[in-house]
C-alpha positions in Angstrom: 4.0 -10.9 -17.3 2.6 -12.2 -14.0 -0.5 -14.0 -14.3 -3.6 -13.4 -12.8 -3.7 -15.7 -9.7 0.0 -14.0 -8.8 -1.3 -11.0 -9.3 -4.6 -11.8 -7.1 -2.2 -13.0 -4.6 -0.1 -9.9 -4.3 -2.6 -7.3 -4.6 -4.1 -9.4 -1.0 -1.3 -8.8 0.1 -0.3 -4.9 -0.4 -4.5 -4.8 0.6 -3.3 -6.4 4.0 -0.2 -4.1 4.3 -2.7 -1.2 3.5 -5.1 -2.1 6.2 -3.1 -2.7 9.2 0.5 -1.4 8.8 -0.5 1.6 6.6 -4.0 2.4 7.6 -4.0 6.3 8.4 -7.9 6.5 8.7 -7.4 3.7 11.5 -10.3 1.6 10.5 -8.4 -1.9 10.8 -11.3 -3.5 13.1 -14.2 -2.2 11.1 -15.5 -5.1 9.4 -17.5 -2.7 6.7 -14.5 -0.6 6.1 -11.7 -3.5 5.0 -12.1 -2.3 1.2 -11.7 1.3 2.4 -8.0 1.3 0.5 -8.9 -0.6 -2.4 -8.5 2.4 -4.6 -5.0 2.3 -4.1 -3.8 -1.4 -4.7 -3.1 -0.5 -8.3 -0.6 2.1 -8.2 1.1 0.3 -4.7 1.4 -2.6 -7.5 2.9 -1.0 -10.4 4.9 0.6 -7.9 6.5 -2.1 -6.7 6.4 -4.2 -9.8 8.3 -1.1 -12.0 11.2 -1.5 -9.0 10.5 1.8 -7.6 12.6 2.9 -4.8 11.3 3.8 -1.4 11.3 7.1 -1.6 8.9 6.6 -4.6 6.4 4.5 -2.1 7.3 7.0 0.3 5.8 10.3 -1.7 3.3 8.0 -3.1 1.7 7.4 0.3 2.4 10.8 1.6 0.5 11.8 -1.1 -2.5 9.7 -0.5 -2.5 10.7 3.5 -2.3 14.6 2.4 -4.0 15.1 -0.5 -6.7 12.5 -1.2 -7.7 12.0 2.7 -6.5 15.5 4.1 -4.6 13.3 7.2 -1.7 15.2 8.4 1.6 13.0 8.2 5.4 12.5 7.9 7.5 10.9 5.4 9.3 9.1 8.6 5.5 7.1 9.2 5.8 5.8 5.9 8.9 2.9 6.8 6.7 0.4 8.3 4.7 0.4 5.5 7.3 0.6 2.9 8.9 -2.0 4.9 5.9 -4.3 4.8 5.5 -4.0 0.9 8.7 -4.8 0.5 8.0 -8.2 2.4 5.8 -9.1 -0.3 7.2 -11.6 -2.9 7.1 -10.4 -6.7 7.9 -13.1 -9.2 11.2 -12.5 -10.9 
């Protein structure tokens, strides 16, 4: 079970990866906007915390882009930010 300052500390962290690797509405600089991708910081975590493979974060992001926000992208734009979750230290 991690506890809630790790968790605190990882969620910041997927939030940053969100906002300026990730960021397909390209709001990165808009001070009023840095929650925009909140919404998501849940799944991202249990995501990476269940040990899902990056195909999963892949299709999970696509998905996002597609469906929720109706912005047109590729699978192959997702490996920076897979890459950059990955980065992120879980506990073990």
């Amino acid at each position: 079970m991690i506890d809630k300052y790790e968790s605190r500390r990882i969620r910041a962290e997927i939030r940053r990866v969100l906002m300026t690797v990730w960021d397909p509405l390209g709001i990165r600089d808009e001070p009023h906007a840095q929650d925009e991708y909140d919404s998501y910081l849940g799944d991202v975590f249990a995501l990476l915390a269940s040990g899902a493979f990056d195909d999963q974060l892949n299709e999970h992001l696509l998905r996002i882009d597609t469906e929720r926000m109706e912005v047109p992208a590729k699978k192959e734009d997702m490996r920076s930010t897979v890459s950059a979750l990955r980065q992120i230290q879980l506990p073990q």
